[in-house]
Backbone as JSON Lines, residues from 0, in Angstrom:
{"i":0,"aa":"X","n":[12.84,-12.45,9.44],"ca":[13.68,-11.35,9.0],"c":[12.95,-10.56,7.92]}
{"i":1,"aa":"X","n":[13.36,-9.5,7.71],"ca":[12.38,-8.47,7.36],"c":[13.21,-8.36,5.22]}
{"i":2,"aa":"X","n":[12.51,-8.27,4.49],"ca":[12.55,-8.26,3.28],"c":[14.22,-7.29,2.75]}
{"i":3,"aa":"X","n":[13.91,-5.86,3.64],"ca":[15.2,-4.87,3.7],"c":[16.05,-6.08,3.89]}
{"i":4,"aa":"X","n":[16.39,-6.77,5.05],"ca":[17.79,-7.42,5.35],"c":[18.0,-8.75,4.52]}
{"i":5,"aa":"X","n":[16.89,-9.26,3.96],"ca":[17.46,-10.38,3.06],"c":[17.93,-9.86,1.74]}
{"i":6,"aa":"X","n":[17.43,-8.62,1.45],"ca":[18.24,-7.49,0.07],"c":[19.4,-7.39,0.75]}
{"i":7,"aa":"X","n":[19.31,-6.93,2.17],"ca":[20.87,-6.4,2.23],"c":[22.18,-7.73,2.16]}
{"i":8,"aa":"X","n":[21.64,-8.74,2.8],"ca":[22.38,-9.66,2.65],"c":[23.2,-10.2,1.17]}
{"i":9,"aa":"X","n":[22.27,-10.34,0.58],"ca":[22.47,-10.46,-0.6],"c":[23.38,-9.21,-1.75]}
{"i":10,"aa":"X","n":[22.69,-8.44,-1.51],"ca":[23.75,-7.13,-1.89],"c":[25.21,-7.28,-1.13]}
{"i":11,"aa":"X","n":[25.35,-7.24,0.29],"ca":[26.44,-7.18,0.74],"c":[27.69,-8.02,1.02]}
{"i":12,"aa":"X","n":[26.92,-9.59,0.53],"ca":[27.34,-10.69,-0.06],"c":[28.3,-10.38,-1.72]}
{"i":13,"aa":"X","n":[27.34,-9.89,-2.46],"ca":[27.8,-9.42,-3.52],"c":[29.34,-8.52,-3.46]}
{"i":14,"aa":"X","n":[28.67,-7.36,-3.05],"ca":[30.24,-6.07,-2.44],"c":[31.2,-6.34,-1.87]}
{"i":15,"aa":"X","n":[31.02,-7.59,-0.92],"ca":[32.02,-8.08,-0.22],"c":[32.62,-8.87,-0.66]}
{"i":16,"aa":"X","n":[32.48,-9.81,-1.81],"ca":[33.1,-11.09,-2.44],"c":[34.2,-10.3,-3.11]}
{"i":17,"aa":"X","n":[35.48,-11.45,-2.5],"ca":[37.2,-10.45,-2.9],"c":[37.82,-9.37,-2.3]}
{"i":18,"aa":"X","n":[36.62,-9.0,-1.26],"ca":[37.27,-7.77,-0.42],"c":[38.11,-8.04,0.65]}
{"i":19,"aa":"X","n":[39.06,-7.62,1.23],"ca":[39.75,-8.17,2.77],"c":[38.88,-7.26,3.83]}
{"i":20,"aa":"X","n":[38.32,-8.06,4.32],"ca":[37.96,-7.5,5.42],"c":[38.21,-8.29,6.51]}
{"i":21,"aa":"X","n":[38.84,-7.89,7.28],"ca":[39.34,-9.09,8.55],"c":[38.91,-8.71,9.92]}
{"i":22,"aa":"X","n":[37.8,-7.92,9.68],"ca":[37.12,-8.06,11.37],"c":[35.8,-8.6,10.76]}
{"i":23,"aa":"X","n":[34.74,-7.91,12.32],"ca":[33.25,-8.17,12.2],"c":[33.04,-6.83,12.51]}
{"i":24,"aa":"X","n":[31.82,-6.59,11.85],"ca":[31.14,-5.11,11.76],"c":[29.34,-6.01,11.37]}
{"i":25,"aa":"X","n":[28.2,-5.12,11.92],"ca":[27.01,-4.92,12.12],"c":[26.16,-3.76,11.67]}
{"i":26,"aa":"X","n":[25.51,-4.1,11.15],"ca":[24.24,-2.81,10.23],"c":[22.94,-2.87,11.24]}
{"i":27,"aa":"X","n":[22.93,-2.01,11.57],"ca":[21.72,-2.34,12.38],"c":[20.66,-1.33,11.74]}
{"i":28,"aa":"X","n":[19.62,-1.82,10.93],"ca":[18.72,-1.42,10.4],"c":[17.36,-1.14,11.39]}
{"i":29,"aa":"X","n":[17.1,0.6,11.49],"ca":[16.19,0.57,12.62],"c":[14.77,-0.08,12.1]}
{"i":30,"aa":"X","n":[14.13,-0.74,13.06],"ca":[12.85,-1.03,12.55],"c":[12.65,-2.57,11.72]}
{"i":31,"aa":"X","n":[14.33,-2.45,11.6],"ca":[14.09,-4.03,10.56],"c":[14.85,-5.24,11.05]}
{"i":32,"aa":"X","n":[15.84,-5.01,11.34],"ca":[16.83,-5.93,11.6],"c":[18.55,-5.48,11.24]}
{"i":33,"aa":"X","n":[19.16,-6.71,11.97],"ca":[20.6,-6.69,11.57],"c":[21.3,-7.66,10.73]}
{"i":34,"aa":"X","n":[22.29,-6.73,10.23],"ca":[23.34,-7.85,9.43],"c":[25.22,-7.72,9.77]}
{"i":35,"aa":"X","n":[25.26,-8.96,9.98],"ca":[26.65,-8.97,10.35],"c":[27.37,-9.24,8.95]}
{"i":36,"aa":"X","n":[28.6,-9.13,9.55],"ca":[29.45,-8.53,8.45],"c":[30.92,-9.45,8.67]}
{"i":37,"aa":"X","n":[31.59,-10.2,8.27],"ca":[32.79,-10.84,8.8],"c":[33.44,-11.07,7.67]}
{"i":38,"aa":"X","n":[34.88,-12.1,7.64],"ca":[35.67,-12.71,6.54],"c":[34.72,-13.42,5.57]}
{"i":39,"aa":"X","n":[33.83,-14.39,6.33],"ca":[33.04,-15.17,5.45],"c":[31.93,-14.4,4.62]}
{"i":40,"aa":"X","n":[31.76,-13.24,4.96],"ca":[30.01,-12.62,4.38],"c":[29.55,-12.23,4.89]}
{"i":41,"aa":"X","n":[28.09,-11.84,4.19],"ca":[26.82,-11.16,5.37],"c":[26.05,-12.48,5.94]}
{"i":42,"aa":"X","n":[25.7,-11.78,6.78],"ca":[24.24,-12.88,6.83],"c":[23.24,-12.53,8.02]}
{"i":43,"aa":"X","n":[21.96,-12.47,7.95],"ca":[21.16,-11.69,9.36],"c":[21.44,-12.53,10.4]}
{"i":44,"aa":"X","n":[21.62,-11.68,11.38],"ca":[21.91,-11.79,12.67],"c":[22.2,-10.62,13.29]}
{"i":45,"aa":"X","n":[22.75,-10.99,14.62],"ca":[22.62,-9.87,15.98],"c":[23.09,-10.29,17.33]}
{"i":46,"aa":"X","n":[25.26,-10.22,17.12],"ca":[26.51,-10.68,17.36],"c":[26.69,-9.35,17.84]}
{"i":47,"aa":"X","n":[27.6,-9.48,19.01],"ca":[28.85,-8.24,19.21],"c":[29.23,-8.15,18.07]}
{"i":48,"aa":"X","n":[30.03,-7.35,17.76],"ca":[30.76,-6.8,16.78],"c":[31.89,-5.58,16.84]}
{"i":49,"aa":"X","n":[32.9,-5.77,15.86],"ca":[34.0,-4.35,16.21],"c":[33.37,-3.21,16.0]}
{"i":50,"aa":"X","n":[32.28,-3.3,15.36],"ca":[32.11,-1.91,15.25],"c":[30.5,-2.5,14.44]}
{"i":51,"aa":"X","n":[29.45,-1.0,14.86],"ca":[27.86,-0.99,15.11],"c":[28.11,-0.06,14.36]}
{"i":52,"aa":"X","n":[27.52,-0.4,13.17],"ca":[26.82,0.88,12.17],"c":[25.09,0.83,12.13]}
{"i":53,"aa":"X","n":[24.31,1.92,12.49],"ca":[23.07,2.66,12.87],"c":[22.4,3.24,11.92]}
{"i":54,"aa":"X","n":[21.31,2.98,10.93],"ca":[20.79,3.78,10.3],"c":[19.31,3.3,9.92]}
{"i":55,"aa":"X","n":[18.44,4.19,9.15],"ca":[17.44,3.83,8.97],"c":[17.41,3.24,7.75]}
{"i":56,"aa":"X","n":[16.04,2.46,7.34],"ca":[16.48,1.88,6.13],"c":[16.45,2.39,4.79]}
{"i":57,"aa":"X","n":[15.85,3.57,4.73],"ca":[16.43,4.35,3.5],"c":[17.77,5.14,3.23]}
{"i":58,"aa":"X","n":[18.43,5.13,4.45],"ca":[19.67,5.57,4.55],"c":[20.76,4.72,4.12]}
{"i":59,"aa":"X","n":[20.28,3.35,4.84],"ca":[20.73,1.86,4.52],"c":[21.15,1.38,3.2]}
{"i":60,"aa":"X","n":[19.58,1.73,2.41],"ca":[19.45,1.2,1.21],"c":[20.65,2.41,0.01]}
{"i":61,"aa":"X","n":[20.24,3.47,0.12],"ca":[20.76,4.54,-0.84],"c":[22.31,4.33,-0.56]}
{"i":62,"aa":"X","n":[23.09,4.05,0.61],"ca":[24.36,3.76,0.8],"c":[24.78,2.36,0.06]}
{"i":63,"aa":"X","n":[23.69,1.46,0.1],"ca":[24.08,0.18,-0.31],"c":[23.92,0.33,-2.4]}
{"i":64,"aa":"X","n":[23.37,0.98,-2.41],"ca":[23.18,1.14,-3.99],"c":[24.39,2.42,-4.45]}
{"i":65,"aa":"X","n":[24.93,2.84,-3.42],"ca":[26.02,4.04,-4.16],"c":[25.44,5.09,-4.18]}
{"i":66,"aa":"X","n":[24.26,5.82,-3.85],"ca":[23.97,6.77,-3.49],"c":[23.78,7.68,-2.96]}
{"i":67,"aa":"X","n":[24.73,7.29,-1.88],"ca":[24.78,7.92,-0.65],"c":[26.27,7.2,-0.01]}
{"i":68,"aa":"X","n":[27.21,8.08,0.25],"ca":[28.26,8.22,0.63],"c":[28.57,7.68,1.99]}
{"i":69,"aa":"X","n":[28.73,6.77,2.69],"ca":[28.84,6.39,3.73],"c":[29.38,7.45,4.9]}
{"i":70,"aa":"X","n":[30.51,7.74,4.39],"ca":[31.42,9.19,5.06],"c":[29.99,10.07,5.61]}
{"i":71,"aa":"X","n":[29.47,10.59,4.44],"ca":[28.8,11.57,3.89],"c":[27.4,11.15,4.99]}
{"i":72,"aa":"X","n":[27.04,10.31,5.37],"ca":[25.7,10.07,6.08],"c":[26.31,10.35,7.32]}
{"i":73,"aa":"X","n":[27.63,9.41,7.73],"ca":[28.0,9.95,9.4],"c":[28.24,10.91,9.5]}
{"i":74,"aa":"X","n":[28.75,12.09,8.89],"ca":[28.9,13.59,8.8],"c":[27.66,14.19,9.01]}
{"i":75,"aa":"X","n":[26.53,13.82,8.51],"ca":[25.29,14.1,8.6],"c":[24.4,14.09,9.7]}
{"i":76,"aa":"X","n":[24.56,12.97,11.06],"ca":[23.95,12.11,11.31],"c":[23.11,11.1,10.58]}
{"i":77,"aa":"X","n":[23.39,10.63,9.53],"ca":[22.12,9.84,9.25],"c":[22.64,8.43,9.99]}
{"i":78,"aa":"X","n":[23.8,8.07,9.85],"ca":[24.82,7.1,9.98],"c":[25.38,6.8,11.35]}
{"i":79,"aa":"X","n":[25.09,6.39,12.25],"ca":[25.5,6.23,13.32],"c":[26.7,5.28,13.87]}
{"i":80,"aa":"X","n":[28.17,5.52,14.15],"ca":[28.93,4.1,14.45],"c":[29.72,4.28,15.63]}
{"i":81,"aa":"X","n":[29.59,2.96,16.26],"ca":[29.59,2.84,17.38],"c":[31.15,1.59,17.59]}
{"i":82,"aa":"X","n":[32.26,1.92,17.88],"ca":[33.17,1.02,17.86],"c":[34.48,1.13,17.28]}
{"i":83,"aa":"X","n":[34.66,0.51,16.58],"ca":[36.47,0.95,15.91],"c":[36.1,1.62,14.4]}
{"i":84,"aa":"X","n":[36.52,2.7,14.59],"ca":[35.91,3.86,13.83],"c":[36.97,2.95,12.1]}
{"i":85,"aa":"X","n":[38.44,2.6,12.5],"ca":[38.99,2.31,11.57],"c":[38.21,1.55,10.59]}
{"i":86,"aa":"X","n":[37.96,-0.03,11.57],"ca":[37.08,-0.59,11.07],"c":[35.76,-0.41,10.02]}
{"i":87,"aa":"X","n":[35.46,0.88,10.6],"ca":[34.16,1.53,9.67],"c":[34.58,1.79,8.32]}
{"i":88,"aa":"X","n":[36.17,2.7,8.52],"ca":[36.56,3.09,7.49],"c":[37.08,1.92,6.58]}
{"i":89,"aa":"X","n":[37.57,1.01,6.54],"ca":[38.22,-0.71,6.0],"c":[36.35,-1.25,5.47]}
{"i":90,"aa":"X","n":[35.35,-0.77,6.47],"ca":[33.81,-1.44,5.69],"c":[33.75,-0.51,4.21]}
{"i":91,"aa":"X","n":[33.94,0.54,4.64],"ca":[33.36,1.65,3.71],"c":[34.35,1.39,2.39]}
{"i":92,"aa":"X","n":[35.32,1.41,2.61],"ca":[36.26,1.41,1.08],"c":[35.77,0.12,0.5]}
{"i":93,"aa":"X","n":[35.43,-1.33,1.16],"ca":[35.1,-2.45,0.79],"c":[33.74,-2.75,0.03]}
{"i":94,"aa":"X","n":[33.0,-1.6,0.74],"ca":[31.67,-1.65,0.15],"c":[31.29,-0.54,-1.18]}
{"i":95,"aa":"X","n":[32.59,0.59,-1.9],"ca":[32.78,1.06,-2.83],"c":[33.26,0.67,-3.96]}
């Protein structure tokens, strides 16, 4: 697994501790890898999921540090999601 996804894990481990999130959702980092997303945490891997979020990894990273607006990248294209759009929206408030 590639250096990006053991940061992201760990970051998204962090953001997610106390949040409700009650599906599964996926980051799919082009070029690097994936991270799933569930009740329990992150952790790399590459599961179905309710919903496929698409980006590169500087898009990845600047969203995961607050610099970049999640909304604000899929409006863009930078952000690609693929699945229960709600879901995206329940990741995104969780990860703010």
């Amino acid at each position: 697994m590639s250096d990006i996804v053991n940061q992201a894990v760990t970051v998204l481990n962090e953001k997610l501790a106390g949040a409700d999130f009650g599906g599964t959702a996926k980051f799919v980092i082009s070029g690097e890898g994936s991270v799933m997303m569930d009740s329990t945490g992150a952790r790399a891997a590459d599961e179905p999921a309710d919903v496929t979020l698409t980006s590169d990894a500087d898009t990845f990273q600047s969203i995961l540090s607050g610099d970049t607006n999640p909304t604000s990248a899929f409006m863009s294209g930078k952000l690609s999601v693929d699945g229960d759009m709600g879901m995206a929206m329940q990741l995104a408030s969780a990860l703010a």
